[in-house]
Each structure stands twice: as C-alpha cells, then as structure tokens.
MIVEXMI-160095 format. One record per residue (C-alpha): residue number from 0; x, y, z. Coordinates in nm, 2 decimals, m for minus. Layout:
<nodes>
+-----+--------+--------+--------+
!   k !     c1 !     c2 !     c3 !
+-----+--------+--------+--------+
! NUM !      X !      Y !      Z !
...
+-----+--------+--------+--------+
</nodes>
This chain:
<nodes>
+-----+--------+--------+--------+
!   k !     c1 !     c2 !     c3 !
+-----+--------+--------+--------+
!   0 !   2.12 !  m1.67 !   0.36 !
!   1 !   2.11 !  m2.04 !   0.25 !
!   2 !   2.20 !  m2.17 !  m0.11 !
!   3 !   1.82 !  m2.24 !  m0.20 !
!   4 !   1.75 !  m1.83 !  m0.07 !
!   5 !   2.07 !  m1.66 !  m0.24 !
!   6 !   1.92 !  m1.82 !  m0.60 !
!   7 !   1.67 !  m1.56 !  m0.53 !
!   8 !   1.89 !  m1.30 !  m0.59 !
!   9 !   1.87 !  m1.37 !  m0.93 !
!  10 !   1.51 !  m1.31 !  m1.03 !
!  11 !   1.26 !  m1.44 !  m1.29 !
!  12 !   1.38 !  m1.54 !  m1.61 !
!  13 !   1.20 !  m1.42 !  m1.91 !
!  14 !   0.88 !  m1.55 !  m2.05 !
!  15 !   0.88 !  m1.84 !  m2.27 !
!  16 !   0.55 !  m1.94 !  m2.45 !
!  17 !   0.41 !  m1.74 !  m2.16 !
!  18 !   0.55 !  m1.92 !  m1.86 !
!  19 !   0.75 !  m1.71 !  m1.66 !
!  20 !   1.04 !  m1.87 !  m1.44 !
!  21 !   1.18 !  m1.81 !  m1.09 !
!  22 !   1.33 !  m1.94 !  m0.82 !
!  23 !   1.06 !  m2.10 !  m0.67 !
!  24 !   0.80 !  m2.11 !  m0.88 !
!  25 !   0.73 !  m2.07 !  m1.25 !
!  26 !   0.37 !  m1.89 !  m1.37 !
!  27 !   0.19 !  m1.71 !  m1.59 !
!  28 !   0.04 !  m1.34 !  m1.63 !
!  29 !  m0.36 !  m1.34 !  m1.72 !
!  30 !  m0.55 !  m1.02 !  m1.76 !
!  31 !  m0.82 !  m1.00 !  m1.55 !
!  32 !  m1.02 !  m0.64 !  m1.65 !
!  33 !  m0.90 !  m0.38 !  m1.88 !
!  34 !  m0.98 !  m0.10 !  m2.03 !
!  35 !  m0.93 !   0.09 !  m1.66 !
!  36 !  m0.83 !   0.44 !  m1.56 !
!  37 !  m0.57 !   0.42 !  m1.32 !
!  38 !  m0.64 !   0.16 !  m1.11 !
!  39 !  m0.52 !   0.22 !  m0.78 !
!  40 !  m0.66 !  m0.08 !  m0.52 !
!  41 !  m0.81 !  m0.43 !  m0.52 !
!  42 !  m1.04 !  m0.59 !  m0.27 !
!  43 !  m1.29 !  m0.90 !  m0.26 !
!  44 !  m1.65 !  m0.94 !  m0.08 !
!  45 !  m1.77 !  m1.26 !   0.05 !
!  46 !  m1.94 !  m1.37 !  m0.25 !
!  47 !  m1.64 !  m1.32 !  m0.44 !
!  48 !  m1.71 !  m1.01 !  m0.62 !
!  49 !  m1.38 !  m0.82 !  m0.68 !
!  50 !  m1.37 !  m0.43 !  m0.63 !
!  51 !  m1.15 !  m0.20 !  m0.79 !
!  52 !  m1.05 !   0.16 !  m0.70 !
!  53 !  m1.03 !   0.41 !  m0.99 !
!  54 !  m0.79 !   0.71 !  m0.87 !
!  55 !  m1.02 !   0.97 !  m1.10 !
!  56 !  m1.30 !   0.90 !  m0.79 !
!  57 !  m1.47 !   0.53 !  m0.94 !
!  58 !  m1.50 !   0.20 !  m0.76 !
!  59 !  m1.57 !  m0.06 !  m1.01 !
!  60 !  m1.69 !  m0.42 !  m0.96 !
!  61 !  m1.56 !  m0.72 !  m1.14 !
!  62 !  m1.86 !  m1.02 !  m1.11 !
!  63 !  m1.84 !  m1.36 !  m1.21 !
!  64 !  m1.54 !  m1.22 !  m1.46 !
!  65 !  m1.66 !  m0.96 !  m1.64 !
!  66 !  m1.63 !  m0.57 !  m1.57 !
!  67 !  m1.95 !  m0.40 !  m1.50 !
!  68 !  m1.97 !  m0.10 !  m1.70 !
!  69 !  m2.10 !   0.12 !  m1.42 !
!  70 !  m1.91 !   0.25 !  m1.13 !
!  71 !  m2.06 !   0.18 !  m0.79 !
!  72 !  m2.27 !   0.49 !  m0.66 !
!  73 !  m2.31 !   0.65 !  m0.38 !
!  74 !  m1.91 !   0.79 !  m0.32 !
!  75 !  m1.83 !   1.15 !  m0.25 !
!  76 !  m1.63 !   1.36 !  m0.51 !
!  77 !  m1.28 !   1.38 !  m0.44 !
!  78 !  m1.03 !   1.67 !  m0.45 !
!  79 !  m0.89 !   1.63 !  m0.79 !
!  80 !  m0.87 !   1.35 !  m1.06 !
!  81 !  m0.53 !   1.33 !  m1.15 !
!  82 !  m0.16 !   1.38 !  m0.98 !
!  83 !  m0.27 !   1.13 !  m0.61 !
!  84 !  m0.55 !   1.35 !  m0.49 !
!  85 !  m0.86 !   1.06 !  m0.60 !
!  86 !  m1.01 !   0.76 !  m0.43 !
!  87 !  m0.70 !   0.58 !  m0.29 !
!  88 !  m0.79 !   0.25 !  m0.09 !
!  89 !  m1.12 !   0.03 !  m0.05 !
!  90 !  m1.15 !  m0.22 !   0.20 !
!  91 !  m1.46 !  m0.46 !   0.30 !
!  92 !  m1.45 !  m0.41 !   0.74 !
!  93 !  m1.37 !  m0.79 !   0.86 !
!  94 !  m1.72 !  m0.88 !   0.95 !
!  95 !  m1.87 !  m0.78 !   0.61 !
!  96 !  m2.08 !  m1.03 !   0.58 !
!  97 !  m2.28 !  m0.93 !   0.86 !
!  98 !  m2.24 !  m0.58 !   0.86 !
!  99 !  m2.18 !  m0.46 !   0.48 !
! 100 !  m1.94 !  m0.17 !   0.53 !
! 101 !  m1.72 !  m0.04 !   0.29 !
! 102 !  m1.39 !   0.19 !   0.37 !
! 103 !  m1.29 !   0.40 !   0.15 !
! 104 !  m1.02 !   0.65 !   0.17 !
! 105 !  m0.98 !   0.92 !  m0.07 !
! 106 !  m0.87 !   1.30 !  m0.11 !
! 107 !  m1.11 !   1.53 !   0.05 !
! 108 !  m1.13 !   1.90 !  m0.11 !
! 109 !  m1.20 !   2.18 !   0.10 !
! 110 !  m1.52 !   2.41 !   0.03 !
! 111 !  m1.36 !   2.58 !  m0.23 !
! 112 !  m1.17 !   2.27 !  m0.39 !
! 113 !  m0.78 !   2.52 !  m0.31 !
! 114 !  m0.70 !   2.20 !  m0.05 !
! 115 !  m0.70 !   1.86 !   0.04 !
! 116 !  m0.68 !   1.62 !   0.27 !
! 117 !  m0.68 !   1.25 !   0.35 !
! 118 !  m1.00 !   1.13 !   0.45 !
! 119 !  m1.21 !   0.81 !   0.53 !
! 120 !  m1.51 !   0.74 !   0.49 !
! 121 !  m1.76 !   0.41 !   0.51 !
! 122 !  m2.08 !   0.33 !   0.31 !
! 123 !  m2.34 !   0.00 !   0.32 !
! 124 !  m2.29 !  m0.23 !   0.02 !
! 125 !  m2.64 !  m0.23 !  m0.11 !
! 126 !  m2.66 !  m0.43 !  m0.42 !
! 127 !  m2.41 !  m0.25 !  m0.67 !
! 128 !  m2.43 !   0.04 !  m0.47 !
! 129 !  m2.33 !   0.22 !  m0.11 !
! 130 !  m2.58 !   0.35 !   0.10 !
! 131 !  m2.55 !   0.52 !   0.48 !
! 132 !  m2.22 !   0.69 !   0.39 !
! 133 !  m2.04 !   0.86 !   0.66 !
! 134 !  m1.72 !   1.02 !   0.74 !
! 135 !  m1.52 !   0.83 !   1.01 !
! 136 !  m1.18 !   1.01 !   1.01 !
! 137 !  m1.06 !   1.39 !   0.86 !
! 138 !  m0.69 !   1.39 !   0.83 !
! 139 !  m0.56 !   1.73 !   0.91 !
! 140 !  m0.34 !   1.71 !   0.64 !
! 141 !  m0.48 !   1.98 !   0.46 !
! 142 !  m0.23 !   2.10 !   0.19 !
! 143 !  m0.26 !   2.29 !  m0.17 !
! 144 !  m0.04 !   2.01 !  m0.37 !
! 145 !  m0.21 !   1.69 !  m0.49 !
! 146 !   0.07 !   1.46 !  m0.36 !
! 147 !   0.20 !   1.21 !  m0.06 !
! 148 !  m0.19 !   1.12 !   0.03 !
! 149 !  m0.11 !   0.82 !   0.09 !
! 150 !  m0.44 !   0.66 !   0.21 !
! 151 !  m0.38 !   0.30 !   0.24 !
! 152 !  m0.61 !   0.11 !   0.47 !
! 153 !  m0.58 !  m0.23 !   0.67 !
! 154 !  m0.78 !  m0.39 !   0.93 !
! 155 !  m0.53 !  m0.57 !   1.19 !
! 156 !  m0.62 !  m0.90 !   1.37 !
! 157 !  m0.67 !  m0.66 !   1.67 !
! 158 !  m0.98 !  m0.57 !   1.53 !
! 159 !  m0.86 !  m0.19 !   1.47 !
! 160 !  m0.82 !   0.01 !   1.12 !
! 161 !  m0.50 !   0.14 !   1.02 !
! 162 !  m0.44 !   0.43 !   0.76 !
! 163 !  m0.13 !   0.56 !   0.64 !
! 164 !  m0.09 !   0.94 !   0.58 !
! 165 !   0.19 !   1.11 !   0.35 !
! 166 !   0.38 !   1.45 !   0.44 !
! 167 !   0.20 !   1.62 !   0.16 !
! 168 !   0.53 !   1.69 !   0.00 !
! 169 !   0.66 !   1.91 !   0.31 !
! 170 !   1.00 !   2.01 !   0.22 !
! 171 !   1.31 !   1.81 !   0.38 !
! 172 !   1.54 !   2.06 !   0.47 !
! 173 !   1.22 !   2.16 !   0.73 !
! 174 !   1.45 !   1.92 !   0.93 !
! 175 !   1.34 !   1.89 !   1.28 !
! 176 !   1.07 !   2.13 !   1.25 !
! 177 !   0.92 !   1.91 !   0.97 !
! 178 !   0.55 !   1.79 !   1.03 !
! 179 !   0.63 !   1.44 !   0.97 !
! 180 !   0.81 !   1.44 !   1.35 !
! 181 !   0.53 !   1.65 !   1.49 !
! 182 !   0.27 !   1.45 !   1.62 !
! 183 !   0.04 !   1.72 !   1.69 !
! 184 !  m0.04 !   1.65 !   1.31 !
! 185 !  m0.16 !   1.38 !   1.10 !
! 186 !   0.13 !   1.43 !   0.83 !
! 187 !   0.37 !   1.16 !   0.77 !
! 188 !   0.17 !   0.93 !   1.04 !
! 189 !   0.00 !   0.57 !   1.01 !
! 190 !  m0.33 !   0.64 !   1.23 !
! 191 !  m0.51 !   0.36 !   1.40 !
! 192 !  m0.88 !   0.39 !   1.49 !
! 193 !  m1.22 !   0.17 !   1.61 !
! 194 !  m1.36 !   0.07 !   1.25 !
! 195 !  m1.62 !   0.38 !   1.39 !
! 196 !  m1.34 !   0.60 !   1.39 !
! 197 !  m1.31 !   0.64 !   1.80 !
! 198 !  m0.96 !   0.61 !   1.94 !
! 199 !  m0.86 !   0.31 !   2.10 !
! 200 !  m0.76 !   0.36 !   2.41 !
! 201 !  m0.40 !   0.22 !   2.44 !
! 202 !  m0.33 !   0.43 !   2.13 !
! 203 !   0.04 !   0.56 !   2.21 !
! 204 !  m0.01 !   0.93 !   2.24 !
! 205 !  m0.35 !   0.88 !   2.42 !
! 206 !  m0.33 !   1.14 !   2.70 !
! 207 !   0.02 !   1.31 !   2.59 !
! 208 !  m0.03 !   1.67 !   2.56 !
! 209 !  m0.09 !   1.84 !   2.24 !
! 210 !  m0.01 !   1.50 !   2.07 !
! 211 !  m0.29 !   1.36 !   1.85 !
! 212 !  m0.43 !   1.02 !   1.99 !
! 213 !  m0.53 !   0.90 !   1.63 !
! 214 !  m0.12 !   0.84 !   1.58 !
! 215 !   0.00 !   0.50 !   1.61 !
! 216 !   0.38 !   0.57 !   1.44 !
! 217 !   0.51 !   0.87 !   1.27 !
! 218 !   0.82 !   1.00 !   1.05 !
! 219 !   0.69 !   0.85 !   0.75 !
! 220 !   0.77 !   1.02 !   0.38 !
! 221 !   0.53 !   0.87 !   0.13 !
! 222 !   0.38 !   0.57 !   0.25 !
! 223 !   0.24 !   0.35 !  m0.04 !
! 224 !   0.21 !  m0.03 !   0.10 !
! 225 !   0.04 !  m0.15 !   0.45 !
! 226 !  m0.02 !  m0.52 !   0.49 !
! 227 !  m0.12 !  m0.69 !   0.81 !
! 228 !   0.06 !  m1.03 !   0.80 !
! 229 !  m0.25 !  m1.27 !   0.85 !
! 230 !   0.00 !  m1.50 !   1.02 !
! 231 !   0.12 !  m1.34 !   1.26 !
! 232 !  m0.06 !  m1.00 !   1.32 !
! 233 !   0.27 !  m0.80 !   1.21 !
! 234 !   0.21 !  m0.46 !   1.03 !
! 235 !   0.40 !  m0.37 !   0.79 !
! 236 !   0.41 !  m0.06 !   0.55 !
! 237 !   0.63 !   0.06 !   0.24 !
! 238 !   0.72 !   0.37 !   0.12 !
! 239 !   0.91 !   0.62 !  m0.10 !
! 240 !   1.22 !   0.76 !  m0.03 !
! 241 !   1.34 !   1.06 !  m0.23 !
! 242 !   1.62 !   1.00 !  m0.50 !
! 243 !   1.73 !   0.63 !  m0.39 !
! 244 !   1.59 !   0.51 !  m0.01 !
! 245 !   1.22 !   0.32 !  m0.07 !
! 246 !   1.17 !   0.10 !   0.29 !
! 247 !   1.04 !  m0.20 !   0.40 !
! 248 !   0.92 !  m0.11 !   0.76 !
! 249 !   0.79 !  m0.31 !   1.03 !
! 250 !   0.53 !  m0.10 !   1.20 !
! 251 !   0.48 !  m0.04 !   1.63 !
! 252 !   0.30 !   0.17 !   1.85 !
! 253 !   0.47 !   0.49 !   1.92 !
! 254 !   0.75 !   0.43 !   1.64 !
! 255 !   0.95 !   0.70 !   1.51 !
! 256 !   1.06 !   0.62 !   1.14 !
! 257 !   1.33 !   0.88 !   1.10 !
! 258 !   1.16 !   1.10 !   0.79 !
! 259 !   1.35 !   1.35 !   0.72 !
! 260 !   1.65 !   1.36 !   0.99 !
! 261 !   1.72 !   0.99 !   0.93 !
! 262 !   1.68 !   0.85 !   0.54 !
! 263 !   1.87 !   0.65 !   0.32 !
! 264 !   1.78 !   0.91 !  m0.01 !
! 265 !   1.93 !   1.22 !  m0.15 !
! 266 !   1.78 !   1.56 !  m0.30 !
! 267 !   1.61 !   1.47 !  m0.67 !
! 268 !   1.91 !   1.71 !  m0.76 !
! 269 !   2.14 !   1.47 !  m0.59 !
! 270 !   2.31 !   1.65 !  m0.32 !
! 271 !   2.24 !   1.50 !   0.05 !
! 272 !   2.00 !   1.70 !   0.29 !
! 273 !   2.12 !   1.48 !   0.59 !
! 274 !   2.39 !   1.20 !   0.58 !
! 275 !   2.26 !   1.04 !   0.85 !
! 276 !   2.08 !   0.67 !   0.78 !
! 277 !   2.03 !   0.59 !   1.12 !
! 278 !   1.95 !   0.75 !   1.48 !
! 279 !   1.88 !   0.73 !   1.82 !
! 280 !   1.53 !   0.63 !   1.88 !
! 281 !   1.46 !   0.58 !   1.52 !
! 282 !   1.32 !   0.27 !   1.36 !
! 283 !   1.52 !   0.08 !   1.12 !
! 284 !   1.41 !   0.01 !   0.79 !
! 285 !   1.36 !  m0.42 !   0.75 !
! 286 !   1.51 !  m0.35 !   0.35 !
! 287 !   1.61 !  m0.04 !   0.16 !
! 288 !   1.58 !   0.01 !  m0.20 !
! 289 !   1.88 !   0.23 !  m0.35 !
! 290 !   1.84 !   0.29 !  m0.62 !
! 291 !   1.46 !   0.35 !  m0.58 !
! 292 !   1.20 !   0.12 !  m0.70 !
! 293 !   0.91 !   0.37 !  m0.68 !
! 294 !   0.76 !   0.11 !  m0.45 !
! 295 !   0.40 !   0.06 !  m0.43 !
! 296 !   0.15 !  m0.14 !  m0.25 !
! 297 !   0.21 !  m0.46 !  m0.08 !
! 298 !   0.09 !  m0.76 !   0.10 !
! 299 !   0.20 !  m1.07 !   0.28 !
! 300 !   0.15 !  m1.36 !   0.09 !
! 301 !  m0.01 !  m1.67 !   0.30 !
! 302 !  m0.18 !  m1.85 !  m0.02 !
! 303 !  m0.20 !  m2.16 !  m0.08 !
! 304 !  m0.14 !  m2.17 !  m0.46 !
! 305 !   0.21 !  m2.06 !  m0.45 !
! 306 !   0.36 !  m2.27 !  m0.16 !
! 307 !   0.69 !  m2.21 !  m0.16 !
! 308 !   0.64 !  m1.80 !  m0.15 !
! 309 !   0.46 !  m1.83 !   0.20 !
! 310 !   0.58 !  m1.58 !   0.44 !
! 311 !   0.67 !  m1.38 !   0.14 !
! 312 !   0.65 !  m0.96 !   0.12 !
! 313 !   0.54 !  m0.86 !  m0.22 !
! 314 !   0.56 !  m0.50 !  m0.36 !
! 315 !   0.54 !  m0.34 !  m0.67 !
! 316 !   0.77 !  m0.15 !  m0.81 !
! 317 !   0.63 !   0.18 !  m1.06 !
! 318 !   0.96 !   0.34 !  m1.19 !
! 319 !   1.14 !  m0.02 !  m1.14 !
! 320 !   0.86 !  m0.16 !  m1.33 !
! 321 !   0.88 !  m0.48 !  m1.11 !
! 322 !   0.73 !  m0.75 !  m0.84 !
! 323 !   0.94 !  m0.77 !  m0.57 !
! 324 !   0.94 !  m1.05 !  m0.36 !
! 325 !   1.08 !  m1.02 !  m0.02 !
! 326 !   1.20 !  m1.34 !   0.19 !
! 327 !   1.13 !  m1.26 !   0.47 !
! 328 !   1.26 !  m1.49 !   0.81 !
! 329 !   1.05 !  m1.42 !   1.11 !
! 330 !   1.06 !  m1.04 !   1.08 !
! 331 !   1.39 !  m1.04 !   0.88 !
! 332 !   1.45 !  m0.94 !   0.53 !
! 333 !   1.70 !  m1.18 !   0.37 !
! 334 !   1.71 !  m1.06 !   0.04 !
! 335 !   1.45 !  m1.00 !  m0.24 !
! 336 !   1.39 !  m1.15 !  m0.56 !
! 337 !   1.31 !  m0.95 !  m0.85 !
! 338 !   0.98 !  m1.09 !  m1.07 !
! 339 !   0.86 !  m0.96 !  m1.40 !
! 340 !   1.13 !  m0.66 !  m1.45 !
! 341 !   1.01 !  m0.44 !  m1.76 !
! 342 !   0.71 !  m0.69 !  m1.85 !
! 343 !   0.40 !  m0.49 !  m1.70 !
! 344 !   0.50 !  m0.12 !  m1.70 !
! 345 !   0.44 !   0.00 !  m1.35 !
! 346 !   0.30 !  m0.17 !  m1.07 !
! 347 !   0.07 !   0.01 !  m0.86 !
! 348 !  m0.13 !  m0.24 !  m0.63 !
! 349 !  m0.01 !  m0.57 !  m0.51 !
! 350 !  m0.30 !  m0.84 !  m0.32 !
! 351 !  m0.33 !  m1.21 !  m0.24 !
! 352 !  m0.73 !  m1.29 !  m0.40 !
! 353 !  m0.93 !  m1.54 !  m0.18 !
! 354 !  m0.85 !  m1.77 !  m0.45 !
! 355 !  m0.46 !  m1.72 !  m0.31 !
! 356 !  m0.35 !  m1.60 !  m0.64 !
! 357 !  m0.15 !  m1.29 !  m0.69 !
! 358 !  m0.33 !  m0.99 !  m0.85 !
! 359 !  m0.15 !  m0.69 !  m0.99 !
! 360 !  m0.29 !  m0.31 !  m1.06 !
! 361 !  m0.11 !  m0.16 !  m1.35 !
! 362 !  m0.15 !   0.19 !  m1.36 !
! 363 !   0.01 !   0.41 !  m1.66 !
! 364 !   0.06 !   0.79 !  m1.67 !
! 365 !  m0.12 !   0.83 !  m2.00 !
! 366 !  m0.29 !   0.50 !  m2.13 !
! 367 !  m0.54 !   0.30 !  m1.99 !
! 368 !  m0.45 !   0.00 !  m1.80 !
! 369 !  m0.54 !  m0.33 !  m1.62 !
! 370 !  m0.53 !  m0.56 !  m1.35 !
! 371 !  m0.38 !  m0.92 !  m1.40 !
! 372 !  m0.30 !  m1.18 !  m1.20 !
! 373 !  m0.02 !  m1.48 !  m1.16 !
! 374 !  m0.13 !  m1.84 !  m1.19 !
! 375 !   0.14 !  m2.14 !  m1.12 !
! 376 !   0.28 !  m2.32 !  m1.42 !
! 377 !   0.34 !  m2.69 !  m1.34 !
! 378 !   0.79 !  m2.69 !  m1.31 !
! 379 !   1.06 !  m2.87 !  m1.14 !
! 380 !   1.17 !  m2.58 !  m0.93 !
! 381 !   1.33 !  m2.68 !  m0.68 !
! 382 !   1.14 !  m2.62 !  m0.29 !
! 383 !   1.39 !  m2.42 !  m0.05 !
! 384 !   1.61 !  m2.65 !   0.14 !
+-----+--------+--------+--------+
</nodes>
C-alpha cells in the first residue's frame, strides 16, 4: 500500500458546516425521501424515476424529487412484515426500456403463512404500476424463522440474473452436514438464471447428480451485498459472519465459500464452533471485517462525480453504523477507509444513481427513516499518487 492509499486508513473527519472530509474527497449528506419504513433497496428507470423497496412489502417511487404517496401496485404479499421476511431487492432487467420488466425478490409464505422462502418474481412497469406478474424462481429455502433471506439481485454483463440466498439461520455446529455445503438445496447459494428464470446451460452443477443447476457458488452465511463491477464484469457479494467475520467475496462458478467449516467468526456467546479460517478448496474472503460491521449492501463505484473513488467497493455498515469504502487494486483489497462512522445510524443499502452520486438507505429498528445521498464539496484533497 502506497502513502496516498495508507491515508485511507484513517477515515472521514467529522462534519464541519456540513462538509464532510476524507481522504479523497470531501462531501456532503442531502436527504433525498423520508418519512420511509424500512427501506431496504434503491434502483433507477430510464426516465430517471428512482424506486425504493419497503421491507413491510411496498415499492415506492420517487419522481422529479418528491415521494409519491402511493406504493406501486400490483406486488404479491409477502411472508411477514417485520424481522427480513418482506420485499428485499428491486431491479429494472437491463433492456428496460424496451421490455419494462421489473425483478423483485421478496419472502414468499407458504399456504398457511408457518414458512417462507426466497422468491423472484417480475411484473410490467405500467405507469405507476406492475402488470403481467409472474414467478421466475422458488427458492427451496423454505424455513419457519424470518431470517438469512437474503434476496439480493444483479444482472451481470453476461446477460444473466444473479440472486443471493441466506442459510435461513441453519445452525453452525450442523458442520459438514449443514445445508449451506449441500448443493442439492438453495440455502446459503448465489443462483444464476436466464432473466426468464431457465438455467443457463454452463451453469456449474448443470448435469451433476442430485446437485441443483440453479447454483452458481455456495457456502454462503448471510449474504447482504452483490454488485457486478460494470468495469470489468467481476461479481462480488458481502455478507455477515457471526460474532466478528463479515466478507468481501469475489464470486465464480462452482465456488465453495467455506460457511460453516471455514469462517473467520465465533458463537454470539463467544466460544469458537471451528478454528479453522481457511481450507482446501475453499474461497478466500478479498477482506474480513473482525470485529463485525453488520455489513450491508454494496456496489462498485464507476461514477464520474467522485473521481478519485473509481474502482472503489462501497458497503454499509448497520451495527458499525458506517460507509465503507474499499480500495480495491485489480481484484485486491488494500485496505478500507471508514466514511460517516456514527453520523447516519445504520446503513442498509448502498448504489451509484445514474447521476454517479452515492445514495444511502437508512433503515432503523423502530423509527422511520430515509434515503440520502453524497454530493462532492469543492477541496484540496490531494488525488492518489
């Protein structure tokens, strides 16, 4: 790590008169919709309408910078409205413009509402509204807790749709025999489909036994962030460990992420249920978090607006109550820089807007909250060497 990169280790400075200083940039924090229940996702349409996901099961619309006061209809009801059983992710399919589809993935309740799962599904955007809904992927995930849905979506520049799925809270000291390393479920997997829902067919596990050809990786705890770098094509994904262990991962085909025989956490009642942090044919995390973050979601920032953060990870951080900025050298994680530590509450959703400024859903446990975004400040911070 260079001079210019190891000031990064230091982190933002606090806010004076607004302006918020850091290693590369200064900026300031404007609020861009309030008065929201637990906002859980951001996307943007074409015509620049922003779209935000609700977790209670709402997708509101922000247009020309005012929040409409009616959710979009048209959505199916999801398995519960509170714990991280609600609508999760919403993402416009790349063509949008010619084709108007919507993803949305949310927690599906069984016939009698006693499970749920992690399910996608894709409507029409029809003027404030979604029309031609249709499911395009179950999980079978199906599990009585309302935790570990995970649910975040990405289209990759191959054309295909990724979705991350949590373990649903399976115990750890399953080991070996935990679902997360059995591929002949959807638990603790990132999936990767046609934007139809087919399976591709140079999916990894295409043809391989009892394996399910939806998987693209597996061994995954809580999965929170998935960005495609729009640079490169890379996919990347965050997510919880237990006590201590939150990764940066870069994702591939057929890659076995370790969760729970290989970790870098402990028990919540701190004593070790393996002492192993790395393993034969096992992916290595790019960055670790210990102690935990709470990491959330995440993107790769290729904006114009903040230059000198190009190439960047960013990731929220909910019990860290924190932006986390990862330099990030090819594929390599250098070292992160901490932004905005204690000044939002908890970060649940990070995105790069078309306008290539850096929006942030804050999501409380009790009180309403917002989405905001960062806007450069004029400075004489220095450019990296």
């Amino acid at each position: 790590m260079g001079d210019g990169e190891a000031r990064d280790a230091a982190g933002a400075a606090e806010a004076a008169d607004g302006v918020y200083s850091s290693a590369r940039h200064d900026f300031r924090v404007v609020t861009v919709a309030d008065g929201l229940d637990h906002p859980w996702s951001m996307a943007w349409m074409p015509g620049g309408e922003m779209l935000i996901v609700e977790r209670p099961g709402r997708l509101r619309v922000v247009r020309d910078g005012v929040l409409q006061p009616e959710p979009v209809a048209g959505w199916p009801e999801v398995y519960r409205d509170e714990g991280q059983g609600g609508f999760m992710d919403i993402l416009p399919h790349s063509d949008f413009a010619e084709n108007r589809w919507l993803y949305l993935s949310y927690g599906k309740p069984n016939e009698d509402g006693s499970e749920g799962t992690t399910t996608v599904v894709r409507g029409r955007w029809d003027d404030g509204r979604v029309t031609d809904v249709e499911e395009i992927f179950e999980s079978n995930a199906w599990h009585d807790n309302n935790n570990h849905f995970s649910g975040r979506m990405a289209f990759g520049l191959d054309g295909y749709l990724y979705l991350t799925v949590g373990d649903r809270m399976f115990e750890p000291d399953m080991m070996a025999g935990h679902p997360a390393l059995d591929v002949t479920n959807h638990m603790g997997t990132i999936v990767r489909l046609h934007d139809d829902g087919r399976v591709p067919d140079d999916n990894p596990f295409v043809g391989n036994g009892d394996a399910l050809p939806e998987i693209w990786s597996y061994g995954h705890r809580n999965l929170q962030g998935l960005a495609v770098d729009p640079g490169t094509g890379d996919v990347w994904s965050n997510e919880h460990g237990p006590r201590g262990g939150d990764e940066l991962n870069l994702i591939s085909g057929g890659g076995n992420y370790g969760w729970p025989v290989v970790s870098h956490g402990i028990n919540y009642d701190g004593t070790a249920y393996t002492l192993d942090a790395s393993g034969e044919g096992v992916e290595s995390p790019r960055f670790v978090w210990t102690p935990s973050i709470g990491i959330s979601g995440m993107m790769i920032y290729r904006g114009d607006a903040f230059p000198w953060w190009k190439g960047s990870a960013f990731v929220g951080g909910m019990v860290g109550e924190q932006l986390g900025r990862v330099i990030l050298e090819g594929t390599d994680a250098l070292g992160v820089e901490t932004l905005l530590p204690g000044e939002l509450g908890r970060i649940r959703d990070v995105r790069e807007g078309p306008d290539g400024l850096i929006y942030l859903a804050l999501e409380h446990q009790e009180d309403l909250t917002a989405v905001v975004r960062l806007e450069p400040v004029a400075s004489d911070v220095m450019p990296p060497e």
